[in-house]
ROSE-4610 file (N, C-alpha, C; in Angstrom, 1 decimal, always signed):
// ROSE-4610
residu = [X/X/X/X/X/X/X/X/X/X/X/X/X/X/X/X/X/X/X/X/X/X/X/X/X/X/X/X/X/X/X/X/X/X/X/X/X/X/X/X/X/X/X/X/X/X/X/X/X/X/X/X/X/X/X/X/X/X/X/X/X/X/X/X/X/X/X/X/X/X/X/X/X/X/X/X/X/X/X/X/X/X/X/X/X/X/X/X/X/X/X/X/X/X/X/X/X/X/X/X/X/X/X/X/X/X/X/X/X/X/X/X/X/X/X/X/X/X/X/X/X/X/X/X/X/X/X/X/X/X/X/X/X/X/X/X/X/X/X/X/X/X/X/X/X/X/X/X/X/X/X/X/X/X/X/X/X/X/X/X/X/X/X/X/X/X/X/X/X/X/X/X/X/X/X/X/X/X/X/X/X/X/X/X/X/X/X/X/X/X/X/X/X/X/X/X/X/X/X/X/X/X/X/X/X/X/X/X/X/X/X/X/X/X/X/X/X/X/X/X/X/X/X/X/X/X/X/X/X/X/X/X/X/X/X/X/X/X/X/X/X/X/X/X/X/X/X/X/X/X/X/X/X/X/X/X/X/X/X/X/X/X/X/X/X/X/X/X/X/X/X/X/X/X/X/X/X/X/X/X/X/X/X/X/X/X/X/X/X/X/X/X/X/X/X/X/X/X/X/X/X/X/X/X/X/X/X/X/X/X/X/X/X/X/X/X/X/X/X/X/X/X/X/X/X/X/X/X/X/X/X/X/X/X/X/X/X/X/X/X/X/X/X/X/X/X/X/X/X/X/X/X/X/X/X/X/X/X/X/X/X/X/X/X/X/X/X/X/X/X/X/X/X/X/X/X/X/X/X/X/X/X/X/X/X/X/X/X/X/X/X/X/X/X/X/X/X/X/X/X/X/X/X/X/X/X/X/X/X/X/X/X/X/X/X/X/X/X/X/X/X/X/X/X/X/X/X/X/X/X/X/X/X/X/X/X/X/X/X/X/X/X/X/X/X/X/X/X/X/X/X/X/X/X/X/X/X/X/X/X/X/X/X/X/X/X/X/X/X/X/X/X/X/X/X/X/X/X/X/X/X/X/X/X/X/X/X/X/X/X/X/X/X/X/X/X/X/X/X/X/X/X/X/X/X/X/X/X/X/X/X/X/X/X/X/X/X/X/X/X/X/X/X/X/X/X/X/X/X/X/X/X/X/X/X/X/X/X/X/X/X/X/X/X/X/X/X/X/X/X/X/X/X/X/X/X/X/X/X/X/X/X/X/X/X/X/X/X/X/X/X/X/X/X/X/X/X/X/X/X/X/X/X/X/X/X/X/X/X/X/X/X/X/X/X/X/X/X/X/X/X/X/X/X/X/X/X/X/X/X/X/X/X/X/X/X/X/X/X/X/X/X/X/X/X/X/X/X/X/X/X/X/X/X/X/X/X/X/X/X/X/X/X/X/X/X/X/X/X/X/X/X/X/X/X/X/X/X/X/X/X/X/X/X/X/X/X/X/X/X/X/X/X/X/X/X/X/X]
num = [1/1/1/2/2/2/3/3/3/4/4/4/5/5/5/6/6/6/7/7/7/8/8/8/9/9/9/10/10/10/11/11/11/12/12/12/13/13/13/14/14/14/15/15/15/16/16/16/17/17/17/18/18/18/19/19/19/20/20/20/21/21/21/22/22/22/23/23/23/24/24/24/25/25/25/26/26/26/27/27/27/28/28/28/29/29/29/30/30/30/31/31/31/32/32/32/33/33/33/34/34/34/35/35/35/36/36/36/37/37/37/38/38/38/39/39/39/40/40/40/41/41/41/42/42/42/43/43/43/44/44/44/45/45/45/46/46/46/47/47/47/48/48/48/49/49/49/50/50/50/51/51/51/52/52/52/53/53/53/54/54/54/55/55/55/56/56/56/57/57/57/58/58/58/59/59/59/60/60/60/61/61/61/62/62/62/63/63/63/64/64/64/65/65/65/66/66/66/67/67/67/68/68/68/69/69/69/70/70/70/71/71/71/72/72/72/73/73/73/74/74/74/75/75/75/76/76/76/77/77/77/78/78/78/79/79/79/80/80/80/81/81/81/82/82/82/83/83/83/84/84/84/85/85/85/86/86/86/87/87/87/88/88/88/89/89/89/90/90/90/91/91/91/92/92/92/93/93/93/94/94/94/95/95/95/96/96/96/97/97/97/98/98/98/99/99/99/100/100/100/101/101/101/102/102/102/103/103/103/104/104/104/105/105/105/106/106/106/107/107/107/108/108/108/109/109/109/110/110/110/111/111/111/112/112/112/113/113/113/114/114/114/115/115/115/116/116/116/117/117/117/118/118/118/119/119/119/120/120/120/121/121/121/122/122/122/123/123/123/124/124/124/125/125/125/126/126/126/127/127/127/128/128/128/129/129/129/130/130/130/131/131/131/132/132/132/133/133/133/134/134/134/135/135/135/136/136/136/137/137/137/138/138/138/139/139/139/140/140/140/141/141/141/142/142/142/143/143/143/144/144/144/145/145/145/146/146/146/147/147/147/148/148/148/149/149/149/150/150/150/151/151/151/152/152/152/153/153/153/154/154/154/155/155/155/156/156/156/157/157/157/158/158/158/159/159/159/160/160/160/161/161/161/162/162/162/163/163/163/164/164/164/165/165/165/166/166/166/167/167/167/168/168/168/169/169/169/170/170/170/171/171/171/172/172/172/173/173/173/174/174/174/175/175/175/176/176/176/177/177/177/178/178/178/179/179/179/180/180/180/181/181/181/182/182/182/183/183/183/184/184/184/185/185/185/186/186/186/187/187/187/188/188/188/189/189/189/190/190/190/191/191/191/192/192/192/193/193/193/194/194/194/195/195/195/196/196/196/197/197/197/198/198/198/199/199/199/200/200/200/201/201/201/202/202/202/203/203/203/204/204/204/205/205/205/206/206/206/207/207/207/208/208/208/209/209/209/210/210/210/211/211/211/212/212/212/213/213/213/214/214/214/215/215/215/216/216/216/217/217/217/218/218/218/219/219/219/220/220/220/221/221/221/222/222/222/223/223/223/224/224/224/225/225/225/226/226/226]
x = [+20.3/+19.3/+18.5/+18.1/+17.8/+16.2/+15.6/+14.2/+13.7/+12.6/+12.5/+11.0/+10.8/+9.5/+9.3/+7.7/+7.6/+6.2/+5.7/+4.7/+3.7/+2.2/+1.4/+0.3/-0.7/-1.3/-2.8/-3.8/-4.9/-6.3/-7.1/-8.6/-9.6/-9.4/-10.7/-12.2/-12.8/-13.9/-14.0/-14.5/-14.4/-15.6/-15.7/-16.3/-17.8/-18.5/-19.3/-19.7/-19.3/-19.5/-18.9/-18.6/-18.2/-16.6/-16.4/-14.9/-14.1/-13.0/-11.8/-11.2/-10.2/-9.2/-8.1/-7.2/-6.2/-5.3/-5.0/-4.1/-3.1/-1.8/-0.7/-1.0/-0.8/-0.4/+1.3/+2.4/+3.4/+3.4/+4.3/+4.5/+5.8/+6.3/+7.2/+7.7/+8.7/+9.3/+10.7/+11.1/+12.4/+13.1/+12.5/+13.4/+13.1/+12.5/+12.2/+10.6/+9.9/+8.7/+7.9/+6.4/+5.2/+5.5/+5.0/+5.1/+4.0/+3.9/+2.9/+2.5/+1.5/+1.1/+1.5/+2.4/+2.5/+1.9/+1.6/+0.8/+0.1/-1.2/-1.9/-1.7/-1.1/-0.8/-1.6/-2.1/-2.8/-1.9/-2.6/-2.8/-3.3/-2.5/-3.1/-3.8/-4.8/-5.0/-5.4/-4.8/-5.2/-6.5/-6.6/-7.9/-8.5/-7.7/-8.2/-8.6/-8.2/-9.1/-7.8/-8.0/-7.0/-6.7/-7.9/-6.8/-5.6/-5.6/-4.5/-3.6/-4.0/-2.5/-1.8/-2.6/-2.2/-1.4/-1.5/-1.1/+0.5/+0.5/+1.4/+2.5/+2.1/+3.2/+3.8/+3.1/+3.9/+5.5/+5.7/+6.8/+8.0/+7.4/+8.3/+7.5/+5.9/+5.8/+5.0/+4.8/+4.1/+3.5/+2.4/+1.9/+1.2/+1.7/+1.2/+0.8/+0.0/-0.1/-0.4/+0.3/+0.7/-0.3/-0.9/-2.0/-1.7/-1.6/-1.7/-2.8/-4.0/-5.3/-5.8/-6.7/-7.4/-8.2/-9.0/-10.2/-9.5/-8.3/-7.7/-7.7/-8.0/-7.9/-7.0/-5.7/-4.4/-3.1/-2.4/-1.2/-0.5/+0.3/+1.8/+2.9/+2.9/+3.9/+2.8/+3.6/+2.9/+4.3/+3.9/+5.1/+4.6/+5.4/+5.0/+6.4/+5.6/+6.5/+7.1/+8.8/+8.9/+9.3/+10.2/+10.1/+10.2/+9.8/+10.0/+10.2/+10.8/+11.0/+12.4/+12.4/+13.7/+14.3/+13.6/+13.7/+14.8/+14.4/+14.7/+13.8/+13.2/+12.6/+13.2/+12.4/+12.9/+11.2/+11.7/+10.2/+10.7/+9.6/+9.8/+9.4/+9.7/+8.7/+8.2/+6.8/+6.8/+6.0/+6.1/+5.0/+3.7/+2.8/+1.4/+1.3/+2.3/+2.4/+2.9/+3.8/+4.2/+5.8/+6.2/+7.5/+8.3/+9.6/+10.2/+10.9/+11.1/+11.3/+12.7/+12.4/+14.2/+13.3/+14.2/+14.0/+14.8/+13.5/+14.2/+14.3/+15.2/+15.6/+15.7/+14.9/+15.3/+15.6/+16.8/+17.3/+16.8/+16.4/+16.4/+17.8/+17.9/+19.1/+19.1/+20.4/+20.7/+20.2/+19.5/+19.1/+19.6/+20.2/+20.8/+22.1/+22.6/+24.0/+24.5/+24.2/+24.9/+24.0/+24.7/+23.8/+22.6/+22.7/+21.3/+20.7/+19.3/+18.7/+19.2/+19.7/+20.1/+18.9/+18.9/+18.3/+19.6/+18.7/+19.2/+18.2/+18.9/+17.9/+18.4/+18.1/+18.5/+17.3/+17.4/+16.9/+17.6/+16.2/+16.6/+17.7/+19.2/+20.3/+21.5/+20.8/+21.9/+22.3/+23.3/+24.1/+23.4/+23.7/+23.1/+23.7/+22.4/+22.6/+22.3/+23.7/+23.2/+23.1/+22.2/+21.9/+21.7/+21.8/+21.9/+21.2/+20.2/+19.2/+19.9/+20.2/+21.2/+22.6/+22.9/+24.6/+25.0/+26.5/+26.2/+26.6/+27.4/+27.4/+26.2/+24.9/+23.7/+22.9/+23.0/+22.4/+23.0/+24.6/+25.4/+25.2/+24.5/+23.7/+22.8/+21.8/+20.4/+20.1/+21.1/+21.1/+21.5/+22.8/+23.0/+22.1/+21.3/+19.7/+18.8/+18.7/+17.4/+17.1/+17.6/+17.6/+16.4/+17.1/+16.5/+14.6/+15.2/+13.8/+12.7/+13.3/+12.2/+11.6/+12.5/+12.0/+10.9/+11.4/+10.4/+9.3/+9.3/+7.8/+7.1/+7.7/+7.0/+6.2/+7.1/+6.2/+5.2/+5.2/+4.2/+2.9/+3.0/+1.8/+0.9/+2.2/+1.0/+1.0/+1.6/+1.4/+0.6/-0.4/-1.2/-1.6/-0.6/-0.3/-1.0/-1.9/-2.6/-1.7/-1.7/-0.6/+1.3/+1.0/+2.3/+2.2/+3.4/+3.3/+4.9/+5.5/+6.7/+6.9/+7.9/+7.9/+9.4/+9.6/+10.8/+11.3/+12.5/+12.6/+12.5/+12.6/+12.9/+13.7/+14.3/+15.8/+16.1/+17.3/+17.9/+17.2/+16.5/+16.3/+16.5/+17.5/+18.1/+19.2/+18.8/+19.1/+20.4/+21.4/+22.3/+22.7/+22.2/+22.5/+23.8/+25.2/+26.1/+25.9/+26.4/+26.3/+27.8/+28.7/+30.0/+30.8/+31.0/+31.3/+30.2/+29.0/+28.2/+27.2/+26.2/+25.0/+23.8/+23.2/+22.2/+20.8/+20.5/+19.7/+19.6/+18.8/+19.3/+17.6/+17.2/+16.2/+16.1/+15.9/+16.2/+14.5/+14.7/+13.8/+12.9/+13.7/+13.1/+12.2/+10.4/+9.9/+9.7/+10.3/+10.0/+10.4/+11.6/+11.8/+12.6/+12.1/+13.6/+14.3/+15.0/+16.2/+16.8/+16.3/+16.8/+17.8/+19.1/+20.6/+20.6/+20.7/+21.2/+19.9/+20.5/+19.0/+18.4/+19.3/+19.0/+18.1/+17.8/+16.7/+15.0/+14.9/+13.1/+12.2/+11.6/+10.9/+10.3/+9.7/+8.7/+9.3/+10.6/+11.1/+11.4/+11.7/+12.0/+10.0/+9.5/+7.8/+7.4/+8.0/+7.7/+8.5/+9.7/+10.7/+10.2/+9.9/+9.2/+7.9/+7.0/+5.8/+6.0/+7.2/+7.3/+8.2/+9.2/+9.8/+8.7/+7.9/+6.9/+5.9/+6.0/+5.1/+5.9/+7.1/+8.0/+8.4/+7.9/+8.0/+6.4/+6.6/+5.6/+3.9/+4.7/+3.3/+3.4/+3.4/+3.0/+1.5/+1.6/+0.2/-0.3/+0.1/-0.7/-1.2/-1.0/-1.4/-2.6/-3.8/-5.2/-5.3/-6.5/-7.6/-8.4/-8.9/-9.6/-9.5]
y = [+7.8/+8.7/+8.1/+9.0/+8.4/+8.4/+7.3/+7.2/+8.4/+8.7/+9.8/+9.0/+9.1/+9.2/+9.7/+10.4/+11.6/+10.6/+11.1/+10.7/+12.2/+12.4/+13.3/+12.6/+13.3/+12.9/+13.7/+12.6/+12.4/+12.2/+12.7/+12.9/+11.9/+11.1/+10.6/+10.2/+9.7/+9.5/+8.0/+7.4/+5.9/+5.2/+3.6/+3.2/+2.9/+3.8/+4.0/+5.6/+6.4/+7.5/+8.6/+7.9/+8.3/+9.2/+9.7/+10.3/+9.2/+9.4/+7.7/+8.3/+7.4/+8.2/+8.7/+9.1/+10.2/+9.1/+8.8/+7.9/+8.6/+7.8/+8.5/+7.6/+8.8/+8.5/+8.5/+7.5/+7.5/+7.4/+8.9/+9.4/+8.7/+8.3/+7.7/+8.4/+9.0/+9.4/+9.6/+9.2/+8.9/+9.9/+11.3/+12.3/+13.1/+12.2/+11.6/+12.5/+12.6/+12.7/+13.1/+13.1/+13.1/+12.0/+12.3/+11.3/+10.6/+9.4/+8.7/+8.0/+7.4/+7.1/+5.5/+4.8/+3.6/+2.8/+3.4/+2.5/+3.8/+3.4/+4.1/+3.2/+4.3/+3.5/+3.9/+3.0/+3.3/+2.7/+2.7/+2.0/+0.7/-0.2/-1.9/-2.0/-1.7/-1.5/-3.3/-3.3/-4.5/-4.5/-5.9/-6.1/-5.5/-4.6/-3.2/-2.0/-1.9/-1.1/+0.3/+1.5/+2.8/+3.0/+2.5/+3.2/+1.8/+0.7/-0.3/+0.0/+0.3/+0.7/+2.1/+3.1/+4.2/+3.8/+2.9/+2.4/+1.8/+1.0/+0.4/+1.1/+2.2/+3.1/+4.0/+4.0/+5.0/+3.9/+2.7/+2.1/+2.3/+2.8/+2.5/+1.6/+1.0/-0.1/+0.6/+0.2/+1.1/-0.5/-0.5/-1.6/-0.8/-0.8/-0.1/-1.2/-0.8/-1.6/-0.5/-1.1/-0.5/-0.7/-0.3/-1.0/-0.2/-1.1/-1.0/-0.2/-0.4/+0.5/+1.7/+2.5/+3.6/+2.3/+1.2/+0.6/-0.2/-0.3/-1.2/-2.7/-3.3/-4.1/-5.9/-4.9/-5.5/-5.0/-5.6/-5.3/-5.2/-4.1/-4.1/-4.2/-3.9/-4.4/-4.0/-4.9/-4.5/-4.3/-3.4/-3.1/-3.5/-4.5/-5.1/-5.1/-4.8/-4.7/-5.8/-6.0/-7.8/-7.1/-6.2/-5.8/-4.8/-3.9/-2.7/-2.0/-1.3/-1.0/-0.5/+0.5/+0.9/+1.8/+2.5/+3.4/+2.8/+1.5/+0.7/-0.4/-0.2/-0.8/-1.3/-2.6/-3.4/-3.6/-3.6/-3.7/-4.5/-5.5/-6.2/-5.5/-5.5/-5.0/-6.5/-6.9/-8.3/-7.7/-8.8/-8.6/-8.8/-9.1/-9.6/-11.0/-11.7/-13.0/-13.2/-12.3/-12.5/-12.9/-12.8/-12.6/-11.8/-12.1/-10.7/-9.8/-8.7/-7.8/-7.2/-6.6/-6.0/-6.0/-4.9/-5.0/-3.7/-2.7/-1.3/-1.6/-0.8/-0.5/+0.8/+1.6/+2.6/+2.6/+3.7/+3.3/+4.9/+5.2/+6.7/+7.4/+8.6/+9.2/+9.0/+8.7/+8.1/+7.3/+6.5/+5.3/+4.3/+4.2/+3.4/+3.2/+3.5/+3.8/+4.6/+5.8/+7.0/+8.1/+9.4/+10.8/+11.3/+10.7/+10.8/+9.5/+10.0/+8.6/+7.7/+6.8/+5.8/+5.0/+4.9/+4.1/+3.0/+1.6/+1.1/+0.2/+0.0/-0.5/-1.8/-2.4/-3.9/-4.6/-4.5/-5.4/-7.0/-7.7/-9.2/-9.2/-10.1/-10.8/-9.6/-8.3/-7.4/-7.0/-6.0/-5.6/-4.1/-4.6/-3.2/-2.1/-0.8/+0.8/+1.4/+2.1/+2.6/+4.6/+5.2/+6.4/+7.2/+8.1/+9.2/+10.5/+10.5/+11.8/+13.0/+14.3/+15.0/+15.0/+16.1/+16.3/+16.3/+16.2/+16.5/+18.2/+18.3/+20.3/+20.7/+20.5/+21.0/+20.6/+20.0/+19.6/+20.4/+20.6/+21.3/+23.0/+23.3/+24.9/+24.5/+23.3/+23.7/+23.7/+23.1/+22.6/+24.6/+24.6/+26.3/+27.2/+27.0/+27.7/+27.9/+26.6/+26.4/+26.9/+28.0/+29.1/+29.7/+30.5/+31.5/+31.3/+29.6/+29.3/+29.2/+28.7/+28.6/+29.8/+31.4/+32.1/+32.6/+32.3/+33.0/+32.0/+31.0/+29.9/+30.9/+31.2/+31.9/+32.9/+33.6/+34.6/+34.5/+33.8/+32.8/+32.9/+31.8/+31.8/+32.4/+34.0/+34.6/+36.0/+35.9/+37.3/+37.1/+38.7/+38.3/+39.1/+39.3/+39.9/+38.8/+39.9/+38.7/+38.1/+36.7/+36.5/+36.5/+36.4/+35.7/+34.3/+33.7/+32.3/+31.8/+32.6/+32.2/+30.6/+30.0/+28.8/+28.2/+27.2/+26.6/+25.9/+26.3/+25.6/+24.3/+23.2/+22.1/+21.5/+20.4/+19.7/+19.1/+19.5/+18.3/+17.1/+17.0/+15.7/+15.0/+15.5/+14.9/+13.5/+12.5/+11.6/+10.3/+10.5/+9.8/+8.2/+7.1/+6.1/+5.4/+5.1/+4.5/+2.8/+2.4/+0.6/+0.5/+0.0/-0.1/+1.0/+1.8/+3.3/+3.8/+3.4/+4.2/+4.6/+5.6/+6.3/+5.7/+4.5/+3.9/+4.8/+5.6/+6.1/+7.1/+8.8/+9.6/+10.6/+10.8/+11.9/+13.0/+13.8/+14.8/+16.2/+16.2/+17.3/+18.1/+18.8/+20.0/+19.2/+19.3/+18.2/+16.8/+16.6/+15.3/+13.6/+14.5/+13.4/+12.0/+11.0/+10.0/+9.7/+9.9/+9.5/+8.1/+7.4/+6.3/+6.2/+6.2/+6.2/+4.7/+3.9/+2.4/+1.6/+1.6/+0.7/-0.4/-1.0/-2.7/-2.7/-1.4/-1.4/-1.5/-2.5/-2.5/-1.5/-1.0/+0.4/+0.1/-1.2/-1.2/-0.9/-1.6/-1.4/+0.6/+1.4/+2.5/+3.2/+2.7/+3.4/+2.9/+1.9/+1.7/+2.0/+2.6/+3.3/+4.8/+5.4/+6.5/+7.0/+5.8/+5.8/+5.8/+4.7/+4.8/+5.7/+6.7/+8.4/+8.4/+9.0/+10.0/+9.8/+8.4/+8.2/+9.2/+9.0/+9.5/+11.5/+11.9/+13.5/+14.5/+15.3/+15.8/+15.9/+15.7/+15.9/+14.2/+13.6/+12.1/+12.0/+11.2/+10.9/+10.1/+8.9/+7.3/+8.3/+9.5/+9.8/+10.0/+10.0/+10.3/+9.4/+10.0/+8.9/+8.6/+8.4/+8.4/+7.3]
z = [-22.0/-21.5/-20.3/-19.4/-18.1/-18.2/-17.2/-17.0/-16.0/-16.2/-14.8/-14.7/-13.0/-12.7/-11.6/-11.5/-10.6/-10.2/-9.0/-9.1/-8.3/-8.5/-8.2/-7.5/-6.9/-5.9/-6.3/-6.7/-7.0/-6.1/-6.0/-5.4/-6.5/-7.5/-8.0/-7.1/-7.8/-7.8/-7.9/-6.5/-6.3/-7.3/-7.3/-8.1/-8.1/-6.6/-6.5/-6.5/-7.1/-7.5/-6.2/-4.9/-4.2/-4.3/-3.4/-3.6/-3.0/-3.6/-3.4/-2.4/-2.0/-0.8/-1.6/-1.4/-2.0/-2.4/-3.8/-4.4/-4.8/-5.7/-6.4/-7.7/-8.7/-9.8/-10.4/-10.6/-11.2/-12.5/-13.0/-14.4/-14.6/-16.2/-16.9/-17.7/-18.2/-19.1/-19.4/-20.8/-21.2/-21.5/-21.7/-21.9/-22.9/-24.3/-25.6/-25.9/-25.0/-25.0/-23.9/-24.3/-23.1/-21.9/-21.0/-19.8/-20.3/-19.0/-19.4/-18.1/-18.0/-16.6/-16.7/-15.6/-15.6/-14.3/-13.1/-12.3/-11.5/-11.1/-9.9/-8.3/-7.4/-6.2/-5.1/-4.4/-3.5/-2.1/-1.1/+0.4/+0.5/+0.5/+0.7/+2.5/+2.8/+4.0/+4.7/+6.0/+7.0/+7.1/+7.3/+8.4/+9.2/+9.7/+10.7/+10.0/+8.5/+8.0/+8.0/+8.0/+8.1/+9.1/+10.6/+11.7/+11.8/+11.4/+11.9/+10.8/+9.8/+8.8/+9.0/+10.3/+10.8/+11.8/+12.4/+13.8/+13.7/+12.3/+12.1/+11.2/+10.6/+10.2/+11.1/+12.3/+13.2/+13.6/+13.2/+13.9/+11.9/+11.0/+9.8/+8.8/+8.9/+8.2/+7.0/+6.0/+4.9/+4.1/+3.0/+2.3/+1.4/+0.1/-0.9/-2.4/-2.7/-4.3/-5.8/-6.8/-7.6/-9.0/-9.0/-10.4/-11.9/-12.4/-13.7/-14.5/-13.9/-14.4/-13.6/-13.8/-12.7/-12.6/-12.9/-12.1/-11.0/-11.0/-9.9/-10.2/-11.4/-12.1/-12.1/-12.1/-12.8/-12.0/-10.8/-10.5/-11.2/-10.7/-11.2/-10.0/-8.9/-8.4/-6.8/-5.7/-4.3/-3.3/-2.3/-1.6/-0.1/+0.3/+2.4/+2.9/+3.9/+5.2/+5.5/+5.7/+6.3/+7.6/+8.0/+9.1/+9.6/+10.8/+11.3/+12.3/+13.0/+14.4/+14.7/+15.3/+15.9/+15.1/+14.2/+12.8/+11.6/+11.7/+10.7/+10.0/+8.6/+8.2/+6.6/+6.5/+5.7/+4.7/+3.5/+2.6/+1.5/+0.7/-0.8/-1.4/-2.8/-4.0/-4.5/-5.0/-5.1/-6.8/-7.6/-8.8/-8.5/-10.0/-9.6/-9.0/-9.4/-9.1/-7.6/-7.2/-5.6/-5.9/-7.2/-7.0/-6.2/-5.9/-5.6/-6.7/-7.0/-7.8/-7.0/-5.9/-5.6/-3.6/-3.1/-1.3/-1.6/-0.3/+0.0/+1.3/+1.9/+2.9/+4.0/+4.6/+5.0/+6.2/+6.7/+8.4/+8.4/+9.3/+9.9/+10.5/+10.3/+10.6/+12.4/+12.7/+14.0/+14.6/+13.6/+14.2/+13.8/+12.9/+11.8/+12.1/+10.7/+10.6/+10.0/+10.6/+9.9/+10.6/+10.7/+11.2/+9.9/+8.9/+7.7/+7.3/+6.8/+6.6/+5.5/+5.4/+4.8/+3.8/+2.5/+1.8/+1.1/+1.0/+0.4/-0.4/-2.3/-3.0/-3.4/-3.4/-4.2/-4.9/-6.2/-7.4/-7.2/-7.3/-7.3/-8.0/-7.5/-8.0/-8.5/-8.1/-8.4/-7.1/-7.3/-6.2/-5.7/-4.1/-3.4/-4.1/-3.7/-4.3/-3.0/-2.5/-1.6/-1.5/-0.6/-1.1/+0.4/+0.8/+1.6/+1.6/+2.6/+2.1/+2.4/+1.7/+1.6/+2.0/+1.3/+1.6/+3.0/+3.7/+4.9/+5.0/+4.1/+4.2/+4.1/+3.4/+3.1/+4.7/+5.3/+6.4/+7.6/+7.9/+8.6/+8.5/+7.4/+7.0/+7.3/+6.9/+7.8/+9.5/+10.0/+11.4/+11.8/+11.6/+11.9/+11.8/+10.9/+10.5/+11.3/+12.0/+12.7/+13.6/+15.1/+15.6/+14.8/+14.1/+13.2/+12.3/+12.1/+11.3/+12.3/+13.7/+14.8/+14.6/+15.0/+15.4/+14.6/+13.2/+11.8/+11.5/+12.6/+12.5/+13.4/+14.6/+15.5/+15.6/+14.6/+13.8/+12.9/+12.4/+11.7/+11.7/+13.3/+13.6/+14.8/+15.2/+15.9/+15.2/+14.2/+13.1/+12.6/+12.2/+11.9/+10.3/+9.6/+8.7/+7.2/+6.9/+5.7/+4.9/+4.1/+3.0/+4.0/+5.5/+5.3/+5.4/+4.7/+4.4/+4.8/+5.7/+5.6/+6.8/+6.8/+7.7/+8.0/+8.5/+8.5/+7.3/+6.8/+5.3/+5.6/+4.7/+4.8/+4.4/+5.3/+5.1/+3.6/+3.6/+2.2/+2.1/+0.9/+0.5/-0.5/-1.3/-2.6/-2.0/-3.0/-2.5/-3.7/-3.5/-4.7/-4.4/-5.3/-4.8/-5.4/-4.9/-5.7/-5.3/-6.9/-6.8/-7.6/-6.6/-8.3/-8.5/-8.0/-8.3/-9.4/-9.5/-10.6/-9.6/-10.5/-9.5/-10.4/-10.0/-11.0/-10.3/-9.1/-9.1/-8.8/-8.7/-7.9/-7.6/-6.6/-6.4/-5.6/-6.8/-6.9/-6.4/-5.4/-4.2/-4.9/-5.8/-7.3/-8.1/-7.8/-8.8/-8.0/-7.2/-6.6/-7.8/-8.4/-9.3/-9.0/-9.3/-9.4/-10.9/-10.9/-12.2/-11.7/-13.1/-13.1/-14.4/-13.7/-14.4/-15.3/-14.2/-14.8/-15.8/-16.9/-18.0/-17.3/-16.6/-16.5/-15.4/-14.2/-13.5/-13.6/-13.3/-13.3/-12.9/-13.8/-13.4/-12.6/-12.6/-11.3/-10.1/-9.7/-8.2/-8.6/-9.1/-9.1/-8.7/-9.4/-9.1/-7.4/-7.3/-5.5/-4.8/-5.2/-4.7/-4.4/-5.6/-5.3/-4.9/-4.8/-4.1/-2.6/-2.1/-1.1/-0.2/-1.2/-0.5/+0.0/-1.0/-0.8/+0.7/+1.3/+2.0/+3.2/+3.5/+4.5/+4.4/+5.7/+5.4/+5.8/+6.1/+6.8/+5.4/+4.0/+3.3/+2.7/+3.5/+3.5/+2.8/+1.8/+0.7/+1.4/+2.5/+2.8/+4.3/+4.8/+6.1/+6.7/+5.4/+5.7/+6.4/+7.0/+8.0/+7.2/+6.1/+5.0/+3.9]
């Protein structure tokens, strides 16, 4: 039975009664049961505060930490940048200690190696998982599409018809990772889930895995100015 975790996006109330900035909560569940909350993730922000961690994500770089509590307490895992540029970035997962846990990888589509965006996951001492954001038939229908979706944005937004909500669909982003001929990970677009296939993966590299999709894509959670 596979792990699933999803994660949702939260408004609390900071610890001076103030409103917090927009965190993620990552949900756990075995299949078995209720989910359950395993880390609140926020934004590890620089010395510069939001506009330098705005400045530095525009090249690929993201720095997120993973807590174990809503007070912010007790790490569970943190995610840095080792490098970034050229629509290729490289990131750790490290523990509370500053271990390393596994290393993501993401290349952007044609900037990489390959016409789709490339992830790759590696858990400390295990063997790369590598994964592809959609099909390429599913991409080869959206690209043929896109004509059409222009035109029905355009309508969009100078129609003035109460309650339309129509727009440009959005691309394939189901994502399958093979290690071995097996698929130890797979995320799946419907729900914003990740399935975790293989037992022997550390949830934590899977919850910074999916804290850090989520950062990539036009409804980006780390994007406030806030």
């Amino acid at each position: 039975m596979s792990n699933v975790l999803t994660m949702r996006i939260s408004r609390a109330q900071g610890r001076d009664g103030a409103e917090a900035p927009v965190t993620g909560l990552v949900d756990l569940t075995d299949g078995s049961g209720a989910s359950r909350v395993v880390a609140w993730v926020e934004r590890e922000l620089p010395a510069g505060g939001v506009p330098a961690y705005l400045a530095a994500r525009k090249s690929g770089a993201r720095s997120l930490v993973l807590w174990a509590d809503a007070q912010c307490q007790e790490r569970v895992a943190t995610v840095v940048t080792r490098s970034a540029g050229g629509g290729v970035a490289t990131f750790q997962v490290l523990d509370a200690q500053g271990a390393l846990i596994g290393t993501l990888v993401r290349e952007k589509a044609l900037r990489g190696r390959g016409l789709r965006t490339r992830w790759t996951v590696t858990q400390a001492g295990g063997p790369e998982a590598v994964g592809f954001k959609g099909r390429i038939l599913w991409w080869l229908m959206w690209w043929s599409l896109l004509p059409m979706q222009v035109l029905i944005l355009v309508f969009t937004v100078f129609d003035s018809i109460p309650g339309n909500e129509a727009g440009v669909a959005r691309g394939p982003r189901r994502i399958r990772w093979r290690a071995g001929g097996q698929m130890p990970l797979e995320f799946r677009s419907k729900g914003d889930k990740l399935h975790v296939h293989a037992p022997g993966l550390d949830w934590r590299l899977g919850a910074a895995l999916i804290a850090l999709l989520r950062t990539f894509g036009p409804d980006a959670w780390d994007a406030g100015k806030k």
